[in-house]
C-alpha positions as CSV (number, residue, x, y, z in Angstrom):
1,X,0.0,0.0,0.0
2,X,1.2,3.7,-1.3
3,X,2.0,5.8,1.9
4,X,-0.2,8.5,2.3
5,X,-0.2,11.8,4.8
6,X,-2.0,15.1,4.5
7,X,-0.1,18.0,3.5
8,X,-3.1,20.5,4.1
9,X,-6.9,19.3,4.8
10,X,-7.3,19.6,1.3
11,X,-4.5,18.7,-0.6
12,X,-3.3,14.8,0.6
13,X,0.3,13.4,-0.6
14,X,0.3,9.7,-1.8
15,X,3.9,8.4,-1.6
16,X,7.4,9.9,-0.8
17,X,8.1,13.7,-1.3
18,X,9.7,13.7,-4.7
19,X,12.2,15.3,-6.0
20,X,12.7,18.7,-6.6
21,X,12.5,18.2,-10.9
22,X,10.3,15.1,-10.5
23,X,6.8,15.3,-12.1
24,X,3.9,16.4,-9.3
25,X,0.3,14.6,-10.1
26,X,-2.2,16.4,-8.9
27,X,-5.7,13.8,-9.3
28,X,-9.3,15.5,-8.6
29,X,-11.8,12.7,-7.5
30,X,-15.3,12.5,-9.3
31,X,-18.9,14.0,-7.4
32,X,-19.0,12.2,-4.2
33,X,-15.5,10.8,-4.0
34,X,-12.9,11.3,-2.1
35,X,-8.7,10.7,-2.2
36,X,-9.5,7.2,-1.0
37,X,-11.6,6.8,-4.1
38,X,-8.3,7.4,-6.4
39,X,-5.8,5.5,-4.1
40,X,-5.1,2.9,-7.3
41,X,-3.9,5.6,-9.2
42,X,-0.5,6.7,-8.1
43,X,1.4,3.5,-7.8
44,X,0.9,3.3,-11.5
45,X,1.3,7.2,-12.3
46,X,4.3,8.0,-10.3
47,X,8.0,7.1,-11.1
48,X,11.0,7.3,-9.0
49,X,11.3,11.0,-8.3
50,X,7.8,12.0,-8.9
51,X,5.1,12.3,-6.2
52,X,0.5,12.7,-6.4
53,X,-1.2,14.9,-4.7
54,X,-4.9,14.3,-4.1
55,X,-7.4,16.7,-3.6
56,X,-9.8,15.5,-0.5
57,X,-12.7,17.4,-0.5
58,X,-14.7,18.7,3.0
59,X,-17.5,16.6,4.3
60,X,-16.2,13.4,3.2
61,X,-13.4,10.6,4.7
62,X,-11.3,12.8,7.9
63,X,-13.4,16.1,6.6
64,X,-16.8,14.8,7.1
65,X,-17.8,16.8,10.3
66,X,-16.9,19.7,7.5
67,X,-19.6,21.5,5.7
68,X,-19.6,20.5,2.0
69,X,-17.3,22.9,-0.5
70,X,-20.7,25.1,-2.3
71,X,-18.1,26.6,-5.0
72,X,-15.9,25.1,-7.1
73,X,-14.2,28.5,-7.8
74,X,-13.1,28.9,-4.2
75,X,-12.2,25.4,-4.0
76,X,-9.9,26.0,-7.0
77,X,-8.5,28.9,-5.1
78,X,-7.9,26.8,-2.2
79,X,-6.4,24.0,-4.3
80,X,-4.4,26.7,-6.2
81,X,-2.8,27.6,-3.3
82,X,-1.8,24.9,-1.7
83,X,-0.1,23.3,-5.2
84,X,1.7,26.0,-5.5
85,X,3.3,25.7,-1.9
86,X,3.6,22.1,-1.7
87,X,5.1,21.5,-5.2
88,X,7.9,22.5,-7.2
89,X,9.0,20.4,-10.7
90,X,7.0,20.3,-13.6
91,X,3.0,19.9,-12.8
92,X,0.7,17.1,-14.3
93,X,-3.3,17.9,-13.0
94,X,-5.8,14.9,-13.6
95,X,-9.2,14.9,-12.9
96,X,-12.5,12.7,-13.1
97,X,-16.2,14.2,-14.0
98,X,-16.3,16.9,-11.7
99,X,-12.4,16.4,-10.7
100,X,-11.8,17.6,-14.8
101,X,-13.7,20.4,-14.4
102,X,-12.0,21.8,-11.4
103,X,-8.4,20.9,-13.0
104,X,-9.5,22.9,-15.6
105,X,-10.5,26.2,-13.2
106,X,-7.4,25.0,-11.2
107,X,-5.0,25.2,-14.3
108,X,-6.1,28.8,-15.1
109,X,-5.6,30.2,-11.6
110,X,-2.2,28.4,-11.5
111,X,-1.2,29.7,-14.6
112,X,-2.2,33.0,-13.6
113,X,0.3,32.3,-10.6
114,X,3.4,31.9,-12.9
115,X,2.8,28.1,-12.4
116,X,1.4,26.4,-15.7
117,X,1.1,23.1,-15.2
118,X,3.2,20.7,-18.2
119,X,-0.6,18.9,-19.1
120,X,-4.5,18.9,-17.9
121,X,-6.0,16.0,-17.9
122,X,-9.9,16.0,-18.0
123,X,-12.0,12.3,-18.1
124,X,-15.6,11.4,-18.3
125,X,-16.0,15.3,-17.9
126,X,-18.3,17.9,-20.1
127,X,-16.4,21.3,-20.8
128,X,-17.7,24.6,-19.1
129,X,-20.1,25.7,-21.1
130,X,-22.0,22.3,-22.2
131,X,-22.9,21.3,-18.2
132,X,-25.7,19.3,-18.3
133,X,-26.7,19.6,-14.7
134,X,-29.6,22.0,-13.6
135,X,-29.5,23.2,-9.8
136,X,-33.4,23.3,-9.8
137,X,-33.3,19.6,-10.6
138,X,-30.4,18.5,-8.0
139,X,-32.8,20.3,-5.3
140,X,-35.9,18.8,-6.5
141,X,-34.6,14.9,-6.2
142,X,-36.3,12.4,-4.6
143,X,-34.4,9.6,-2.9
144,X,-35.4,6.9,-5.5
145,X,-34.1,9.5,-8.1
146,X,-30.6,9.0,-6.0
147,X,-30.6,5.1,-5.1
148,X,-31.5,5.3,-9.5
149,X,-28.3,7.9,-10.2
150,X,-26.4,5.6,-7.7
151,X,-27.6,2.5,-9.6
152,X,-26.5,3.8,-12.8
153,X,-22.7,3.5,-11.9
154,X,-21.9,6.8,-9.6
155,X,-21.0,5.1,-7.0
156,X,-20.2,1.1,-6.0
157,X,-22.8,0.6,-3.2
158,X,-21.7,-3.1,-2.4
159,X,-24.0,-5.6,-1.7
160,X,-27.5,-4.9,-1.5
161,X,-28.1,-5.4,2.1
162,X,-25.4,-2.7,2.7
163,X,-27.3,-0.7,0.1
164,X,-29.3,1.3,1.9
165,X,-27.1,1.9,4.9
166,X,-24.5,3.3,2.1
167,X,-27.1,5.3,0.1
168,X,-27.8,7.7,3.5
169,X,-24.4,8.3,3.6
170,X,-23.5,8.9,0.0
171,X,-26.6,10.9,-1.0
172,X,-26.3,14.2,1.2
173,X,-22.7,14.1,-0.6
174,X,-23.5,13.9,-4.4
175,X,-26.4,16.5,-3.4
176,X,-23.8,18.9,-2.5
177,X,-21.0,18.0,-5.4
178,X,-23.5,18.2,-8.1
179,X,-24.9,21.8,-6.8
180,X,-21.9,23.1,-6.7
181,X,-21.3,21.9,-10.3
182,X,-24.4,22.9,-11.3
183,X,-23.8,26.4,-10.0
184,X,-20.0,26.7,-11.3
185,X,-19.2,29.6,-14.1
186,X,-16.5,29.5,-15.6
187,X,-14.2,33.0,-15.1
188,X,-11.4,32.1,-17.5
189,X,-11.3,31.7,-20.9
190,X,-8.8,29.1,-22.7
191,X,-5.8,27.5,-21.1
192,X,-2.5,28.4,-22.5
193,X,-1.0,24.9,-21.8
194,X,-2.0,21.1,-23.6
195,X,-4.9,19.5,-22.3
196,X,-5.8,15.7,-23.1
197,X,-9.4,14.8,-22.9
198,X,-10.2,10.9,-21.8
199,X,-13.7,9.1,-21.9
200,X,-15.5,5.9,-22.0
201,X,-16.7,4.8,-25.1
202,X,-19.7,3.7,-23.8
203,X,-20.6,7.0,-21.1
204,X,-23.9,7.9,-21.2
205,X,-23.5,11.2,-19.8
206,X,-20.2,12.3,-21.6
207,X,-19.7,11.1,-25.1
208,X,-17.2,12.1,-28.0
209,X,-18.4,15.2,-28.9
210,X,-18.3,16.6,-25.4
211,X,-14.3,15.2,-24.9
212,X,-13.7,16.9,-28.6
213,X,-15.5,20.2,-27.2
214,X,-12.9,20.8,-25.0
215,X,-10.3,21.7,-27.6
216,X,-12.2,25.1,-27.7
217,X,-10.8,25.5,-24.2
218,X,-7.2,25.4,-25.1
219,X,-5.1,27.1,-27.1
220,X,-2.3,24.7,-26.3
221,X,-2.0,21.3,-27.8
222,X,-4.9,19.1,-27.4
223,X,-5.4,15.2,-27.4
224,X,-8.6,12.9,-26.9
225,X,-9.1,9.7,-26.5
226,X,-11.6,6.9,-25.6
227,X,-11.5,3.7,-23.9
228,X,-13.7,0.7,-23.6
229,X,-16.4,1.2,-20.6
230,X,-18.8,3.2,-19.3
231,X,-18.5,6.9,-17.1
232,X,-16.0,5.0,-15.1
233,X,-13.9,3.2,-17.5
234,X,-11.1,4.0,-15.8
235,X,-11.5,1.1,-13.4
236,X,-11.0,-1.5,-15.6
237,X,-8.8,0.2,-17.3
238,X,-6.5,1.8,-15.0
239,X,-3.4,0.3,-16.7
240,X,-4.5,2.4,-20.1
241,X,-5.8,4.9,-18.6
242,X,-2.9,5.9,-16.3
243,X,-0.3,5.2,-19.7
244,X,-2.2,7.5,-21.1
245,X,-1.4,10.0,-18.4
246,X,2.4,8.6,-18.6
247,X,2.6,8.9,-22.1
248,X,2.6,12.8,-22.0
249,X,6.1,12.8,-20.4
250,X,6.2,16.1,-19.1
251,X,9.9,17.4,-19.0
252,X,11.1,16.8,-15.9
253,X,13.3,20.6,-15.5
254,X,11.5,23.7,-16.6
């Protein structure tokens, strides 16, 4: 098991330090996850040198006494921050669903900081402007409506005796993550630095056209690509998907 330690309540290191030239991951977790929830990932992203960083969002895992995060721009900000002390090679930011989103709004305050990260990395997530989620919706949400959004993939509820136990616990989270998605402008226009944009082949909620929509939010390079499975292909294809990541070699001196 891949030490981990918290460097701040948000930001959470998974493995040694680094070095000072090694590649920094930073991985944002999807709408009602948590660093736990992306714990496979950095023994296959990170190489001798390099470190992760994992964004663990309030009211969840050690924060849940916490009050839920209500904007993703301030917890950019707050992410923002925190990179930029607890880092300093070249900077690598992936993030799932709602995680690719806030990589994205975490990218353009970081760049604004004299920190551009190397890459953005944005999977199984719609771009800015084509958010399909309505706040009036989210609010109006019966508990069936959950246990059916749960169902569908968002969240691994185990077996179904535990089900309903899990479902209370999980539900008041999602509520929160997808209103403050819902409720998210974007302030920034373009990035200045290469994004790749990942998906399942088979997502329901985020298809080809949206991961090709998100060239229009860079005026860096831009990749995309798809794998085999659904919203959270990933999973089953971590050794792919975390090549993928690999693959972009960031330099490793700036």
């Amino acid at each position: 098991m891949v030490s981990r330690r918290p460097l701040t309540p948000l930001l959470w290191q998974f493995g040694g330090a680094g070095d000072p030239g090694g590649v920094t991951f930073v991985l944002a977790p999807f709408a009602a996850g948590s660093a736990y929830s992306l714990a496979d990932l950095p023994p296959r992203l990170v190489r001798p040198g390099d470190t992760a960083l994992v964004i663990q969002y309030p009211g969840r895992g050690p924060r849940i006494t916490e009050p839920h995060a209500s904007s993703l721009s301030e917890l950019a900000e707050e992410a923002a921050r925190d990179i930029v002390r607890h880092s300093t090679g070249p900077l690598v930011l992936a993030g799932h669903s709602l995680g690719g989103v806030l990589c994205y709004e975490i990218a353009s305050l970081l760049t604004a900081m004299g920190r551009a990260p190397a890459w953005v990395v944005v999977s199984a997530a719609r771009p800015p402007d084509r958010n399909r989620i309505d706040a009036g919706k989210v609010l109006s949400m019966g508990r069936e409506e959950w246990l059916a959004e749960i169902a569908e993939g968002v969240v691994a509820m185990g077996p179904p005796a535990e089900a309903e136990e899990f479902a209370e616990l999980v539900i008041p989270v999602m509520r929160a993550d997808y209103l403050m998605l819902a409720r998210y402008r974007p302030r920034h226009g373009p990035l200045s630095v290469p994004l790749l944009a990942l998906g399942g082949v088979d997502d329901p909620w985020v298809t080809d056209d949206h991961l090709a929509a998100w060239q229009a939010w860079t005026v860096g390079d831009f990749g995309r690509r798809t794998l085999p499975g659904g919203h959270f292909y990933y999973r089953e294809q971590l050794a792919e998907f975390c090549g993928a990541i690999r693959s972009l070699d960031p330099p490793r001196e700036f």
